[in-house]
C-alpha positions as CSV (number, residue, x, y, z in Angstrom):
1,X,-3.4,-13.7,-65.7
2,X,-3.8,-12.3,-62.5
3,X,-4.3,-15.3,-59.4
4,X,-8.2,-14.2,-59.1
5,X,-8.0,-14.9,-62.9
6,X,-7.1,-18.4,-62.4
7,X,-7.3,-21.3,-60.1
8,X,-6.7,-24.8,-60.5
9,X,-8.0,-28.2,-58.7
10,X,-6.1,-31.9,-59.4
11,X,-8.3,-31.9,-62.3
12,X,-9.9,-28.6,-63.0
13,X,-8.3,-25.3,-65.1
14,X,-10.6,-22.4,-64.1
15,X,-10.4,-19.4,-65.9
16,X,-12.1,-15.9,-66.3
17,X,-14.0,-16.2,-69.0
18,X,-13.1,-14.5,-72.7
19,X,-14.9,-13.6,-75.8
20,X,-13.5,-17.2,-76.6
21,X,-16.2,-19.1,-74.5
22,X,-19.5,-17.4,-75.6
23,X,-19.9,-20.4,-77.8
24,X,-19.7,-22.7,-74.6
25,X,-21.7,-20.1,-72.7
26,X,-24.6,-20.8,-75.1
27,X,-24.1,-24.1,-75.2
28,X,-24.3,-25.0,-71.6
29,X,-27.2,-22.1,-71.3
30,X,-29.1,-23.8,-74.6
31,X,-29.4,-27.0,-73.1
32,X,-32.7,-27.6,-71.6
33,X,-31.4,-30.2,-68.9
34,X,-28.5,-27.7,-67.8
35,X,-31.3,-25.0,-66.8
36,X,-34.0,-27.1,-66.1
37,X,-34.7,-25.8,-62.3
38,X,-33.5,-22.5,-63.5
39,X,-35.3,-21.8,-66.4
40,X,-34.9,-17.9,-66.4
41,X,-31.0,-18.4,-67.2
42,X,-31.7,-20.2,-70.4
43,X,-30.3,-18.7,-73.9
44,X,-31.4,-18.8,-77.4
45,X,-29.4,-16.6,-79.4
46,X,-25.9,-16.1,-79.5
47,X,-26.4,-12.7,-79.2
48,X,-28.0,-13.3,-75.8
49,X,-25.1,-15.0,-74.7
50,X,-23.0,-12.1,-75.9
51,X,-25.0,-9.9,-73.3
52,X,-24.4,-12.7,-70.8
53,X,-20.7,-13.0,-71.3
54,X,-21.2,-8.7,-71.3
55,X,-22.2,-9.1,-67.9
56,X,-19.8,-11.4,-66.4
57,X,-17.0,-9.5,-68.0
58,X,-18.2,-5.9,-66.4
59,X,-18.6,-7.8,-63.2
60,X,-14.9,-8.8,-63.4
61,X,-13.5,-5.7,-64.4
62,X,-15.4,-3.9,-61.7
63,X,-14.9,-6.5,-58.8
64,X,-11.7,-8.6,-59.8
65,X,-14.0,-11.7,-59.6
66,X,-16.9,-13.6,-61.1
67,X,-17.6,-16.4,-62.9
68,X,-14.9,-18.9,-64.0
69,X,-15.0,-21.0,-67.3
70,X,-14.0,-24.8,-65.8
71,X,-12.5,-26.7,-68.1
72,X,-10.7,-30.2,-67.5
73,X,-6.6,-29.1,-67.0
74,X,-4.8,-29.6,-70.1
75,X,-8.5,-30.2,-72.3
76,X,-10.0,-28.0,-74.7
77,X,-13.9,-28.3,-73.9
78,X,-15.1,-26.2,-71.7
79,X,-17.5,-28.5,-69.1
80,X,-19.2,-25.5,-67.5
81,X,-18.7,-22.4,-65.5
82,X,-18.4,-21.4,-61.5
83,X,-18.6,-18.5,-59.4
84,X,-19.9,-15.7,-57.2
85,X,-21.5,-12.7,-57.9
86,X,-22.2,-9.8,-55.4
87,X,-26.2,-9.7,-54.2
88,X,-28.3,-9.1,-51.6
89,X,-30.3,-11.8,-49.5
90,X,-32.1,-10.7,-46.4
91,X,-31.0,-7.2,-46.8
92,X,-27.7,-8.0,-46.3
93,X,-24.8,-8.0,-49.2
94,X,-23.6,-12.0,-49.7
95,X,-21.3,-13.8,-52.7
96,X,-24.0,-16.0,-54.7
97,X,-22.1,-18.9,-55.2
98,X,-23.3,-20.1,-59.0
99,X,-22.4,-23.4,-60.8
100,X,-24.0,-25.0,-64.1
101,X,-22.3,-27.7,-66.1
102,X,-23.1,-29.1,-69.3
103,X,-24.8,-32.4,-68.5
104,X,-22.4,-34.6,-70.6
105,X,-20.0,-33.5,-67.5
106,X,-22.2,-34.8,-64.8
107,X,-21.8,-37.2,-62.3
108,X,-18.0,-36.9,-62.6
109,X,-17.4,-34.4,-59.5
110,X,-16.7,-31.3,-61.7
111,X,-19.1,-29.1,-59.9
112,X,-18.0,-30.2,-56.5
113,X,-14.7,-29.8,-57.2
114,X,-15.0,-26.4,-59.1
115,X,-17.4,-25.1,-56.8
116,X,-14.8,-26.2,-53.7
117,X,-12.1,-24.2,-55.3
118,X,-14.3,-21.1,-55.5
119,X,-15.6,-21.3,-52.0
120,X,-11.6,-21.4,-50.9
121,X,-11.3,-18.5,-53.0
122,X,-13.8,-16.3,-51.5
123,X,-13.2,-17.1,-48.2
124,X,-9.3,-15.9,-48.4
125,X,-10.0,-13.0,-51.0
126,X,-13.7,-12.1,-50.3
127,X,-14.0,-12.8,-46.4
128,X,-16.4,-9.7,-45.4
129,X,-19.1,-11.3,-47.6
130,X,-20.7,-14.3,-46.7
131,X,-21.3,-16.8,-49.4
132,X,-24.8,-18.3,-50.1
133,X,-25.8,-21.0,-52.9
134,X,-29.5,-20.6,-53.9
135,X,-30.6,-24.0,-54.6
136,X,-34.5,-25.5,-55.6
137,X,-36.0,-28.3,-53.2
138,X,-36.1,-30.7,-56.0
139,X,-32.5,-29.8,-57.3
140,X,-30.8,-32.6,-55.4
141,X,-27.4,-33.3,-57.4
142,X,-26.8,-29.0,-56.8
143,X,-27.6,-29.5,-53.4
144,X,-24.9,-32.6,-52.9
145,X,-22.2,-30.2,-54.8
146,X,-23.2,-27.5,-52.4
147,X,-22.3,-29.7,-49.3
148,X,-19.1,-31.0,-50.7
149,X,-18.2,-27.7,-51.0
150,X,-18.2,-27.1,-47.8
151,X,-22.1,-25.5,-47.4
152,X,-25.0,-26.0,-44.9
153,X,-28.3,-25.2,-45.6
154,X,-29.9,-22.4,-43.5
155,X,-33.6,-23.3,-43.8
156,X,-34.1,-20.2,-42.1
157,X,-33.1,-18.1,-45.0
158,X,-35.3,-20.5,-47.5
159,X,-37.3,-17.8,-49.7
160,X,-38.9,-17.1,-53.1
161,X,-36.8,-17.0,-56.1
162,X,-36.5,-16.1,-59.5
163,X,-37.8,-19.4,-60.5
164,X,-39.7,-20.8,-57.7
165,X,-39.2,-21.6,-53.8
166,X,-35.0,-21.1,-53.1
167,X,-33.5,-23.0,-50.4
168,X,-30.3,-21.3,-49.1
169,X,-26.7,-22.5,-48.2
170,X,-24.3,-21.2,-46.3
171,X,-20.4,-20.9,-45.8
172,X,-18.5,-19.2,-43.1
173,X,-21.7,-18.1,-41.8
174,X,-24.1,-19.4,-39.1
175,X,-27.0,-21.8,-40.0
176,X,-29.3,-20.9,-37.8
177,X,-30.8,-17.9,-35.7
178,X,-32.5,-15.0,-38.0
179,X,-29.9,-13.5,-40.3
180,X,-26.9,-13.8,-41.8
């Protein structure tokens, strides 16, 4: 594995994801709680997590990055999955920073921590792209793993969604004024 393949926290293994995880993929994406202010990313079929783990794969090979699977160093389970992936906001290109756990790995600091790790990561091996998290008013746990990672919300950048209203953070980027 390359270093973009792998990073690691104090308590976190995060690895690009294989044709290993598509059961976990599902999983986490199955659970109604784990997509409940994203309701668009949900799965049914293993098939459609298939397509999913299609996607994140293509991303990688093309990009060197995308989502990681985050798994507890030295454990088995996989407790959810991190990232960026390359997208436009404001007509400008940014790194959507991306983060869903299962929710028998909540309110342990996972997320923060994985989601720490990736900012550090794409601010020494992505640094011409700002990073943004995309984050539902009511989503207040993503929006406390946001700012321990480092983010800070730019209400001026606040805009519709996929599913619903999106308020925007930002890293290595200023909060305020017009644009990115």
């Amino acid at each position: 594995m390359s270093e973009h393949e792998e990073l690691t926290t104090r308590r976190l293994s995060l690895s690009r994801p294989t044709e290993g995880d598509i059961d976990a993929l599902l999983a986490v994406h199955r659970d109604p709680a784990a997509c409940r202010h994203n309701p668009s990313d949900a799965l049914d079929t293993r098939s459609e997590a298939e397509d999913r783990y299609g996607r994140w794969d293509a991303l990688w090979q093309a990009r060197g990055f995308g989502y990681w699977t985050v798994r507890s160093r030295g454990a088995v389970p996989v407790l959810g999955f991190c990232g960026v992936k390359p997208m436009e906001l404001a007509g400008r290109p940014v790194l959507n920073l991306f983060y869903r756990f299962a929710p028998a790995a909540w309110g342990r600091g996972f997320a923060g921590e994985a989601a720490t790790a990736v900012v550090s990561w794409s601010a020494a091996h992505v640094p011409e792209l700002p990073l943004i998290a995309r984050i539902r008013p009511d989503n207040l746990p993503s929006q406390r793993v946001a700012l321990r990672a480092g983010l800070q919300r730019a209400e001026h950048l606040d805009g519709p969604g996929y599913d619903g209203f999106d308020w925007i953070y930002t890293a290595g980027v200023v909060a305020t004024g017009t644009s990115l």
